[in-house]
C-alpha positions as CSV (number, residue, x, y, z in Angstrom):
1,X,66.4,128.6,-34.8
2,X,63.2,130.3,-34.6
3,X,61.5,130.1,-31.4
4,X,58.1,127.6,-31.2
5,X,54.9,130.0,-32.6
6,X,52.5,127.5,-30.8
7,X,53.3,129.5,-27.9
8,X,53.9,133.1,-29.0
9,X,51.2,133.9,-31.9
10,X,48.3,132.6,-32.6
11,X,45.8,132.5,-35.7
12,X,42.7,134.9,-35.8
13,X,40.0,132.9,-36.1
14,X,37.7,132.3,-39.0
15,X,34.7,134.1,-39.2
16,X,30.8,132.8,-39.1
17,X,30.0,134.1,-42.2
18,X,26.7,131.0,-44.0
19,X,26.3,131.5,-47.7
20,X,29.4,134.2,-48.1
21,X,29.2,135.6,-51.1
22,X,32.6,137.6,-52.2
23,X,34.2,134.3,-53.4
24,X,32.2,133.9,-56.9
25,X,31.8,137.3,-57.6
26,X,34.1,138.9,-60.2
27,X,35.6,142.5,-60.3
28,X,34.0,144.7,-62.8
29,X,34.7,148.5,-61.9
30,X,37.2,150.4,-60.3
31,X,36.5,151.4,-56.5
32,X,36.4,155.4,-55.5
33,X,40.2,155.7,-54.7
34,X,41.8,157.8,-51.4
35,X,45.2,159.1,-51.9
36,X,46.2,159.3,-48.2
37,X,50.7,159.8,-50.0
38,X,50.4,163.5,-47.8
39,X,49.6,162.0,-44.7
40,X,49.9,158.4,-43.9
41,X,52.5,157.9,-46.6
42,X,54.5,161.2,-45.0
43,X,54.1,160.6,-42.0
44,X,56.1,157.4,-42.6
45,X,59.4,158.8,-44.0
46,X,62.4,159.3,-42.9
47,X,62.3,163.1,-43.3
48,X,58.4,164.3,-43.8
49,X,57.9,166.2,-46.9
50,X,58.1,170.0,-46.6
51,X,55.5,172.4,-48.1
52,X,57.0,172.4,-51.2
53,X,57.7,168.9,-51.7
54,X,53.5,167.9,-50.7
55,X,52.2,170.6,-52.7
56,X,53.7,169.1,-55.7
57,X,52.9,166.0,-54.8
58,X,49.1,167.3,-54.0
59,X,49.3,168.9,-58.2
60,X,50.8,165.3,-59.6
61,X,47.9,163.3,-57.4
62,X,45.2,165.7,-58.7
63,X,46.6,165.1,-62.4
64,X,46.7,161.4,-62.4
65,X,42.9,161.8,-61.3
66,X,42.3,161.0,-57.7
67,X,38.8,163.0,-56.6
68,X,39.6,162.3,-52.5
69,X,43.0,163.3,-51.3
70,X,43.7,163.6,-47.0
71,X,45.6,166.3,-47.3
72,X,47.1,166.1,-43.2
73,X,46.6,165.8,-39.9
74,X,46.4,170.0,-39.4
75,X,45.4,169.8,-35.9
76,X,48.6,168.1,-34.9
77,X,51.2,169.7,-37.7
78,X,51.3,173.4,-38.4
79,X,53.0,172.3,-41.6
80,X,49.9,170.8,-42.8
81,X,47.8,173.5,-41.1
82,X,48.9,176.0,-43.3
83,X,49.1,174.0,-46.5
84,X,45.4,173.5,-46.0
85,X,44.8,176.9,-45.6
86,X,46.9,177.8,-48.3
87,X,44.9,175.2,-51.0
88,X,41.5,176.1,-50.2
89,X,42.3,180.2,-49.6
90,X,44.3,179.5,-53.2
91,X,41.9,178.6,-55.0
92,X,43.9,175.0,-55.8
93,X,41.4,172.4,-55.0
94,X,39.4,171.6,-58.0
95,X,35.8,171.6,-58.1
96,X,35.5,167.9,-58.2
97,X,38.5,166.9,-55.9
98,X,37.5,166.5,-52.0
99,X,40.0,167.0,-49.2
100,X,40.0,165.1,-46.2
101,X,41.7,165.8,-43.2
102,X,42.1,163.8,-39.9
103,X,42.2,163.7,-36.5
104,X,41.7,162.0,-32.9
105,X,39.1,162.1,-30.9
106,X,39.6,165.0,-28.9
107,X,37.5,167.9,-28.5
108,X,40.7,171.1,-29.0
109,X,41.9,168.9,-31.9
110,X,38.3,168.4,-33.4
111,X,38.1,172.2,-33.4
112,X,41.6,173.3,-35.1
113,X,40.7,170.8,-37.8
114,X,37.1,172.7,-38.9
115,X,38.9,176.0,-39.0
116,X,41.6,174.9,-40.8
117,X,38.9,173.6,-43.3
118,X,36.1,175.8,-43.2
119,X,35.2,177.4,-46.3
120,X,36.0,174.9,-48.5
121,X,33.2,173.5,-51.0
122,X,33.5,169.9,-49.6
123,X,35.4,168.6,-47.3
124,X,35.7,165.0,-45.5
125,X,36.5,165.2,-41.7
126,X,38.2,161.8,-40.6
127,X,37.5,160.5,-37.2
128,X,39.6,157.6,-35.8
129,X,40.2,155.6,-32.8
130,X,41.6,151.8,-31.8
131,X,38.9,149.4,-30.7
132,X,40.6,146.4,-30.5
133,X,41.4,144.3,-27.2
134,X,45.1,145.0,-26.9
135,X,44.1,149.0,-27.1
136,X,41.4,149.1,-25.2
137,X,43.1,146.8,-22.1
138,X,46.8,147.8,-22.6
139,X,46.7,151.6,-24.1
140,X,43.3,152.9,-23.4
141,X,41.9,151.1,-20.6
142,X,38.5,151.5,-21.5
143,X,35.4,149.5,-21.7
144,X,33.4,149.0,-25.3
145,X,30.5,151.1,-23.6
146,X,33.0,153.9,-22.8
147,X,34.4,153.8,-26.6
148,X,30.6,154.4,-27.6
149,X,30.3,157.3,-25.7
150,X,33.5,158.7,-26.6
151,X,32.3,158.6,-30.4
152,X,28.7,160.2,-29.5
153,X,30.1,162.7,-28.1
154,X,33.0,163.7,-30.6
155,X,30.6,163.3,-33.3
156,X,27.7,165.5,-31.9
157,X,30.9,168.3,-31.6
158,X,31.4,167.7,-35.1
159,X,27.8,168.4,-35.9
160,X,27.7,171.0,-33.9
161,X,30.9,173.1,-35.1
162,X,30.1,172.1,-38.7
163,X,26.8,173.3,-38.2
164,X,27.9,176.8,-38.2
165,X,29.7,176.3,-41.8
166,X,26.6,175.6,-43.8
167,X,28.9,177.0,-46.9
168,X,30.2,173.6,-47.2
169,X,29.6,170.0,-47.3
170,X,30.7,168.2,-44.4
171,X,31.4,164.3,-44.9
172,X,32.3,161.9,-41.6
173,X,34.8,159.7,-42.3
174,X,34.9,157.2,-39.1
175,X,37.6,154.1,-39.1
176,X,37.5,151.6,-36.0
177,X,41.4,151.5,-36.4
178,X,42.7,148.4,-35.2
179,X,39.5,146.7,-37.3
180,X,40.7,143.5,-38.2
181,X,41.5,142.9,-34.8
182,X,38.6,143.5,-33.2
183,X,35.5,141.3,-32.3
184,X,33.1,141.7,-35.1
185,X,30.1,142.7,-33.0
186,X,32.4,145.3,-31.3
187,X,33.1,146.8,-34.4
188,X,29.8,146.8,-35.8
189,X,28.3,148.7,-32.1
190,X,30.7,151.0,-33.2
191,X,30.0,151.8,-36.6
192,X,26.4,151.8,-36.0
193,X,27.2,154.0,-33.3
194,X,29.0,156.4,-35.5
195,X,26.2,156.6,-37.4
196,X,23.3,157.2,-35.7
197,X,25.6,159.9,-34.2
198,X,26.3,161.6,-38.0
199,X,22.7,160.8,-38.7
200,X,23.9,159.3,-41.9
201,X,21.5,160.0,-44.3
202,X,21.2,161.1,-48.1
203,X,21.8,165.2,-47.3
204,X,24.3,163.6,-44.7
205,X,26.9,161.6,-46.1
206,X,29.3,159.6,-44.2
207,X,32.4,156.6,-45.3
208,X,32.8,154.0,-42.7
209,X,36.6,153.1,-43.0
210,X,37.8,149.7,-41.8
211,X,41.2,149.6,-41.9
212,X,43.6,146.4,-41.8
213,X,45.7,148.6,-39.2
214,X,48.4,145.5,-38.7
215,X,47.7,143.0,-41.3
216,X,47.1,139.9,-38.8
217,X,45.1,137.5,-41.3
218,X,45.3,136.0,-44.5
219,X,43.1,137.8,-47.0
220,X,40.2,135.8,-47.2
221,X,39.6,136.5,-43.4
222,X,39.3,139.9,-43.9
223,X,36.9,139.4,-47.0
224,X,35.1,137.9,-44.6
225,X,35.1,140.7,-42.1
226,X,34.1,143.0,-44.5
227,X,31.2,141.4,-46.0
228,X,30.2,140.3,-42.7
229,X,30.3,144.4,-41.8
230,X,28.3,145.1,-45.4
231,X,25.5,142.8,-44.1
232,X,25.0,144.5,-41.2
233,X,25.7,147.9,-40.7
234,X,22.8,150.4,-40.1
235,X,21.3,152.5,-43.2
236,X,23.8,150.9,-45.7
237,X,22.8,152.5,-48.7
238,X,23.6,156.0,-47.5
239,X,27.0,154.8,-46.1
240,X,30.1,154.2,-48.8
241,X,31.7,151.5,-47.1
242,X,35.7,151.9,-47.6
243,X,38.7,149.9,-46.3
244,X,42.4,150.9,-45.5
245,X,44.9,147.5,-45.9
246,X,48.4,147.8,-44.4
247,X,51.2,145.7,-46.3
248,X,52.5,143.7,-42.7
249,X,52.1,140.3,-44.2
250,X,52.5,141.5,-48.0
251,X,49.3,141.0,-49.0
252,X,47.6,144.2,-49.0
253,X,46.8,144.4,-53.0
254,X,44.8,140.6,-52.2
255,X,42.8,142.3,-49.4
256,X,42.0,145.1,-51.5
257,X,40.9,143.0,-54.1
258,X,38.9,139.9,-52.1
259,X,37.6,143.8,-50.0
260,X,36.3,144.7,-53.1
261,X,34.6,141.5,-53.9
262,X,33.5,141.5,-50.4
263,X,31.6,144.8,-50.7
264,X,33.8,147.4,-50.3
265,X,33.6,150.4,-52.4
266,X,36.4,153.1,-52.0
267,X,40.1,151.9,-51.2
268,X,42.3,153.7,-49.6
269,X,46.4,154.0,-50.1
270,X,49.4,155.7,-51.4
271,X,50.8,156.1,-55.0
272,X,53.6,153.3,-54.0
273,X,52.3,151.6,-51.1
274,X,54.6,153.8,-48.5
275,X,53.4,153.6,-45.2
276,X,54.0,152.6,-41.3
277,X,56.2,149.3,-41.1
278,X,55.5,147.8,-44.2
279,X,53.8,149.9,-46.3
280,X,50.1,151.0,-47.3
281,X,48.1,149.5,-50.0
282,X,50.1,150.1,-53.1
283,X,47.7,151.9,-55.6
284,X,49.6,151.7,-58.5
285,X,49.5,148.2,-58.4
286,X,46.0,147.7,-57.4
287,X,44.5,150.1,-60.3
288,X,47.2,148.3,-63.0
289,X,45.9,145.1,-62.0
290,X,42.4,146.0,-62.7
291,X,43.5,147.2,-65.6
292,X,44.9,144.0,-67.2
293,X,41.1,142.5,-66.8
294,X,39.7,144.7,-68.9
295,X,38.8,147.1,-66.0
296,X,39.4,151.3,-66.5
297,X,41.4,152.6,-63.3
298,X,40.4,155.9,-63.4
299,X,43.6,156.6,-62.7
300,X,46.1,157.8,-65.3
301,X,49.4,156.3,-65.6
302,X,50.3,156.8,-68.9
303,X,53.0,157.8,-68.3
304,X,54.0,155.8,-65.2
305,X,58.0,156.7,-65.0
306,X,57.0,160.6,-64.7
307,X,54.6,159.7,-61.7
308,X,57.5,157.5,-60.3
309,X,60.2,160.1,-60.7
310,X,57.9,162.6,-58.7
311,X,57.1,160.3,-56.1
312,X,60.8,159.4,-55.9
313,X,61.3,163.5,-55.6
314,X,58.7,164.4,-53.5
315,X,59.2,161.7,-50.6
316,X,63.1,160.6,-50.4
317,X,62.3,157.1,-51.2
318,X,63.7,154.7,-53.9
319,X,61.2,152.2,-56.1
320,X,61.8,149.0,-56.4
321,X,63.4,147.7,-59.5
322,X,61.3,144.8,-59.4
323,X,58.4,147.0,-58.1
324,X,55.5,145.6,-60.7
325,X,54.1,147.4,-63.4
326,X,56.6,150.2,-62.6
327,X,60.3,148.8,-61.7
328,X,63.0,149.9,-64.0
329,X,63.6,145.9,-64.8
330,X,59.7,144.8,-64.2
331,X,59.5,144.5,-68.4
332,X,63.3,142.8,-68.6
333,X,64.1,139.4,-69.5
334,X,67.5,137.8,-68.9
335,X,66.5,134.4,-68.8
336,X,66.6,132.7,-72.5
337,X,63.6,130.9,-72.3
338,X,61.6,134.0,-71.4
339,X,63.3,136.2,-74.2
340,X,62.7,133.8,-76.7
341,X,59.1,133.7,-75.7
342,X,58.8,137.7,-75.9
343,X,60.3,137.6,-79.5
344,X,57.9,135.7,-81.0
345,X,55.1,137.0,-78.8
346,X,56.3,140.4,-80.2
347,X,56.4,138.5,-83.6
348,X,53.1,137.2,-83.5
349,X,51.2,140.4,-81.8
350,X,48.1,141.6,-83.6
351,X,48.5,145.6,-83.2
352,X,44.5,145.5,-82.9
353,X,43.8,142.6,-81.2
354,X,43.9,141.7,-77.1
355,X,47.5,141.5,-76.0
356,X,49.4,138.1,-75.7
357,X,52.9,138.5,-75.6
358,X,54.2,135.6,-72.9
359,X,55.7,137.7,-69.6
360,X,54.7,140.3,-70.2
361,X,50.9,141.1,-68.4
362,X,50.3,144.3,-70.2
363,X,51.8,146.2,-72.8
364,X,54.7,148.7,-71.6
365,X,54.0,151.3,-73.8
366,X,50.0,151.7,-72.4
367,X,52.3,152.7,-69.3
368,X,54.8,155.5,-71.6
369,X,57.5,152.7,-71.3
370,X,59.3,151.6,-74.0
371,X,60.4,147.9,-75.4
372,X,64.1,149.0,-75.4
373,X,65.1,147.3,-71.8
374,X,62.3,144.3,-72.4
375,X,65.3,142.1,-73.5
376,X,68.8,142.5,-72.0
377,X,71.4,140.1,-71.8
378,X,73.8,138.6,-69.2
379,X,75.3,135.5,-68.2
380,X,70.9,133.5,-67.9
381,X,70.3,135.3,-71.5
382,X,69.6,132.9,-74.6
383,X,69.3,132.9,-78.5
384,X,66.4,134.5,-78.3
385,X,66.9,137.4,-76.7
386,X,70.3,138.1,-78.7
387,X,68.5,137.6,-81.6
388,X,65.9,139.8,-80.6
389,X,68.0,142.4,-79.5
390,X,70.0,142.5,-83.0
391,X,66.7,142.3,-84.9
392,X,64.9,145.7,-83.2
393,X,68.0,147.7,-82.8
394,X,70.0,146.6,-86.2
395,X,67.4,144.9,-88.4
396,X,69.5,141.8,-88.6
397,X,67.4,138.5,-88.8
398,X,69.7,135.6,-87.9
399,X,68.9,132.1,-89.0
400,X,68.1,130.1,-86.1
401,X,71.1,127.6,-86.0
402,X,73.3,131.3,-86.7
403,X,71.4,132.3,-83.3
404,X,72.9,129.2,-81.8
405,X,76.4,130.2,-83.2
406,X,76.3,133.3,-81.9
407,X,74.6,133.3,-78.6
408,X,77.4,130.6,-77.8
409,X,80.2,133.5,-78.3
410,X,77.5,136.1,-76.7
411,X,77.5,133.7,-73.6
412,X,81.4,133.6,-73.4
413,X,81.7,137.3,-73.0
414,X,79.1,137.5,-70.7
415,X,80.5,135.0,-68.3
416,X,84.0,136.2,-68.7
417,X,82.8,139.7,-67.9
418,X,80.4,138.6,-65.5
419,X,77.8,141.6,-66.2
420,X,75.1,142.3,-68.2
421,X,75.8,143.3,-72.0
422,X,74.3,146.2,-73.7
423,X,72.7,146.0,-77.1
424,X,75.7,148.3,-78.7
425,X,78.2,145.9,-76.9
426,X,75.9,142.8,-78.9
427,X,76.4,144.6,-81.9
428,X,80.3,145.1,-81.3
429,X,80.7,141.4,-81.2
430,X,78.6,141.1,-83.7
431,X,80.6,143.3,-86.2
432,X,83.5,141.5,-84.7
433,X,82.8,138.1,-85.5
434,X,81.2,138.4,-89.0
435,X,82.3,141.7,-90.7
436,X,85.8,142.4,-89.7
437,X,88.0,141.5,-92.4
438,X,90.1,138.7,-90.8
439,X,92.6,136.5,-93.3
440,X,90.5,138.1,-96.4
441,X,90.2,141.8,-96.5
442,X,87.9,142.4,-99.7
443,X,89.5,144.6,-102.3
444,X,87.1,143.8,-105.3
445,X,85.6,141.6,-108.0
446,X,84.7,141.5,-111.7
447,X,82.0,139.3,-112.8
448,X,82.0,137.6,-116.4
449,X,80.0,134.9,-118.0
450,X,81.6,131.8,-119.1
451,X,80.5,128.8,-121.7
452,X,81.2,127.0,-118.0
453,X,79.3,129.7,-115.6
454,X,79.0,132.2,-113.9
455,X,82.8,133.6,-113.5
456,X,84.4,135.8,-111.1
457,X,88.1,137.7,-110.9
458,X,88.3,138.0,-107.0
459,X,90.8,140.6,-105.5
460,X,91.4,140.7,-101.6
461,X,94.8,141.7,-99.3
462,X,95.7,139.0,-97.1
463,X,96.2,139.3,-93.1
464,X,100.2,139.9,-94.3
465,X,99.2,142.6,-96.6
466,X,99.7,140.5,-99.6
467,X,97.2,141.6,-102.5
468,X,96.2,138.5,-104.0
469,X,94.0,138.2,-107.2
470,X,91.8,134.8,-108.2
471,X,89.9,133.7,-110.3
472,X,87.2,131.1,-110.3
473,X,84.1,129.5,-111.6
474,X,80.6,128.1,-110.7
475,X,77.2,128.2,-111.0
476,X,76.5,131.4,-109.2
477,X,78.9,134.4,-107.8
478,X,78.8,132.7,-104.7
479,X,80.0,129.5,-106.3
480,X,82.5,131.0,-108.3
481,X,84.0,133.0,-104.9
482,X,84.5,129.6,-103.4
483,X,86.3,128.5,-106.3
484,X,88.2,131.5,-106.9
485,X,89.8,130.9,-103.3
486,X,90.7,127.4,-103.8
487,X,89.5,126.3,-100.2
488,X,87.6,123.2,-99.4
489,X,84.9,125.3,-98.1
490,X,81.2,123.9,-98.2
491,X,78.2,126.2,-98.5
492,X,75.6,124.7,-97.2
493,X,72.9,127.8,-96.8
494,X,72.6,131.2,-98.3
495,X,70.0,133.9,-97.0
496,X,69.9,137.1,-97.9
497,X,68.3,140.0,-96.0
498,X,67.7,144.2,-96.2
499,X,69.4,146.4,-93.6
500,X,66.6,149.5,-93.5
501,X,64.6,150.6,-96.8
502,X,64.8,153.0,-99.1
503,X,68.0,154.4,-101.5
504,X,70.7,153.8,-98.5
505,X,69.2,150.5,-97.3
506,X,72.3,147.7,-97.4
507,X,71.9,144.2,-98.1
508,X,72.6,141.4,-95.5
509,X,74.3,138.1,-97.1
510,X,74.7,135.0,-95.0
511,X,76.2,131.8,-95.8
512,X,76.1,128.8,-93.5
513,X,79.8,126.8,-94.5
514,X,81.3,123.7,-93.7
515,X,84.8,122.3,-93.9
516,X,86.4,118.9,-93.9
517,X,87.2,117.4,-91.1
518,X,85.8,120.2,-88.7
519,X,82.8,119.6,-86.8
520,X,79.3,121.6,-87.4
521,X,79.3,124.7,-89.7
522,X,80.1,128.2,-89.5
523,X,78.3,131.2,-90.1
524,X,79.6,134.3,-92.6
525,X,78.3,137.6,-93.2
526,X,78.6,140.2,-95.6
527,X,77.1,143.8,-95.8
528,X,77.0,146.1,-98.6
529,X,74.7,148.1,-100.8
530,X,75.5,145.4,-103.5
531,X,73.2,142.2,-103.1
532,X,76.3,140.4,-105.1
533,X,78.9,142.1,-103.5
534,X,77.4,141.1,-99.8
535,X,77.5,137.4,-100.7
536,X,81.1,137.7,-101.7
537,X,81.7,139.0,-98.3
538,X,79.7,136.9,-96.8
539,X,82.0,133.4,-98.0
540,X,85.3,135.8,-97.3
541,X,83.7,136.0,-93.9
542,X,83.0,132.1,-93.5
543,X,86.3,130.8,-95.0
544,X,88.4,133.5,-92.0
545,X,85.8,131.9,-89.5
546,X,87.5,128.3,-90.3
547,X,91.1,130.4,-89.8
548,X,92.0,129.7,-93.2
549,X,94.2,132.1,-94.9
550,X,95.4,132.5,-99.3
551,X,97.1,130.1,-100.6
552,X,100.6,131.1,-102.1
């Protein structure tokens, strides 16, 4: 039994905020996006990545398209130190990709990270410290006055040592970590703080970061914090106001999104949401969900299973196959309902018009997936996935009470089995059931025409190896088949379909057939290159369904 909350945690409080704004506005562009995979995502593994590992993950970040990457913490890691070096003395940093770097607020630290920067065509420094309660009583012991002096002073370093590097630009980057923790008015005297200090200013530019450091609130409250920030903090429109969501609660996409909305305009996080505890703000799924409201990412992930496999690589760490947009089963059905509602979604798809296939929130193959694992069936699966499945991978078109027939004997092996069932096992079953010769192995016929109908001279081995040869009549070869086997067998339906196109193509006969005395009807199938000689197979088929067997 969980212990009573009423006396362990309590709620953050809502936030004076008259008039807010971010609920009725509506996304319409992509923020400026942070990749922060080579430092806050590393420094969360298990084992941190090595200099080979982040400087392939540093190529695949640039590819996708990201123009700010933090690159380290090179004041505390010699690792990252050199790798910084080693980018911008390489040459590897394109023009329009910015580095950032980080580091605390101490004067030795501030120093190592301009040299391990200096000479680079832009570069964003990142400043950081806690401000909230807990830190400042129970880590730092220090008053808000004494945190304001603190950032003066590191900041006029930072002015001062940058000074001397007029070769490139210098962006601040300052985050009151612990953020949404902190009293509002603390965090703004802060900020403001910060930037008097940078003397933000259009040849000075600066990001103020507010970062969800433990996610503590529901989303909305931090929308609130952030617009509340927007509102007030000093010279505004030379600051690009920026936020950092952690995934503690799992809701770090929602304060991205209601950030946004909020007035936020850069978003920081990692490819897959990796990061302390419970993550970072997962990217991927942030840009992809722009992306099914009409919105461009700026981000390319085309080819989405190439950037997972690298990530996958690069940082030790398995994706989750129900990670969305990207999972190996995110795009997979088993459940009936929701396969039979892909099929004729797929069905019913305009290839030029918006996409509305039910499940499925954007097309896989805008991500380089494919539709092969959309439907796949196990023990929950239905008709319409079966159906589905034999129709893209064979070009067989069952009619819908066949569907029923055969999803029933589909369902049978998959609970006997008691695993899922590939389409080629499907197929097996398929071939099984329908086209296997059973009692009636088809040896050949002869059609001729009679003053009574069409007539037929039937020729087929029995189960015993018995070659038997009949004859029959009736208004049609299919008629006249029946007849020729002297069975009480009903045909009730006859469809007829094409296996492929072209000189090879084969023809698909099915028969839906009934017999006295036995309840429902029973479905037979015959393939051949002969339309004719596929409908004979076809009632061969349906009679060994019933178990009947030649008459002596």
């Amino acid at each position: 039994m969980l212990k009573d909350p009423s006396t362990r945690y309590r709620a953050l409080p809502g936030i004076d905020l008259p008039g807010r704004q971010w609920p009725s506005r509506v996304l319409t562009q992509a923020p400026i996006w942070l990749s922060t995979d080579l430092r806050d995502g590393n420094q969360a593994l298990f084992e941190p990545m090595n200099r080979e590992r982040k400087l392939r993950l540093f190529h695949e970040l640039v590819r996708i398209g990201f123009k700010e990457i933090e690159v380290g913490f090179p004041s505390a890691s010699r690792t990252d130190y050199e790798i910084v070096r080693h980018l911008i003395d390489a040459g590897l940093i394109p023009e329009d990709v910015t580095p950032m770097v980080i580091t605390q607020l101490r004067e030795d630290l501030i120093e190592a990270t301009v040299r391990s920067v200096a000479g680079a065509r832009r570069v964003i420094v990142h400043f950081y410290n806690a401000i909230a309660p807990a830190w400042r009583e129970i880590v730092f012991g220090m008053t808000v006055p004494q945190i304001v002096a603190m950032v003066e002073h590191h900041i006029g370093l930072l002015r001062t040592l940058t000074a001397a590097h007029p070769e490139t630009e210098w962006v601040l980057q300052y985050s009151p970590e612990t953020f949404c923790m902190a009293e509002l008015d603390v965090s703004l005297a802060v900020c403001n703080a910060a930037i008097r200090a940078w003397d933000a200013g259009p040849q000075r530019p600066m990001i103020v970061n507010l970062p969800t450091t433990v996610e503590v609130s529901t989303p909305n409250i931090f929308a609130d914090q952030i617009e509340w920030m927007d509102r007030r903090l000093e010279r505004r429109e030379h600051i690009v106001l920026s936020v950092h969501p952690h995934n503690d609660r799992g809701t770090g996409v929602a304060c991205a999104e209601q950030a946004m909305l909020a007035g936020a305009q850069r978003v920081e996080g990692c490819l897959f949401g990796n990061g302390e505890r419970s993550g970072n703000l997962d990217v991927v799924t942030l840009a992809l969900n722009l992306y099914t409201q009409g919105i461009a990412p700026g981000l390319d992930f085309s080819d989405i299973a190439a950037v997972a496999r690298i990530a996958e690589e690069c940082t030790a760490l398995p994706i989750h196959p129900r990670h969305p947009y990207v999972g190996d089963l995110v795009f997979t059905a088993f459940s009936g309902s929701h396969q039979d509602a892909i099929a004729k979604g797929f069905a019913a798809q305009d290839p030029h018009g918006p996409w509305r296939v039910p499940y499925l929130p954007l097309d896989p193959k805008d991500l380089g997936r494919t539709y092969d694992s959309i439907v796949r069936v196990n023990s929950q699966s239905g008709k319409g996935g079966i159906a589905f499945l034999l129709q893209r991978d064979h070009g067989v078109v069952m009619p819908r009470r066949m569907q029923i027939e055969f999803s029933a004997i589909v369902q049978a092996l998959a609970d006997a089995s008691e695993t899922e069932l590939t389409s080629e096992q499907i197929w097996a079953l398929f071939e099984e059931t329908y086209l296997a010769p059973g009692s009636f192995s088809y040896r050949g016929h002869r059609l001729h025409d009679s003053e009574e109908g069409q007539g037929v001279e039937l020729e087929f081995s029995a189960s015993d190896g018995a070659v038997h040869v009949r004859r029959g009549i009736g208004n049609g070869p299919i008629a006249a088949a029946v007849a020729a086997l002297d069975l009480p067998l009903r045909i009730d339906s006859y469809e007829e379909r094409s296996l492929g196109s072209g000189a090879d193509a084969s023809a698909l006969a099915i028969v839906e057939a009934a017999w006295p005395g036995v309840p429902g009807s029973r479905f037979g199938v015959g393939r051949h290159a002969n339309i004719v000689t596929a409908s004979v197979l076809a009632v061969l088929s349906a009679a060994a369904r019933f178990g009947a067997a030649p008459a002596r």
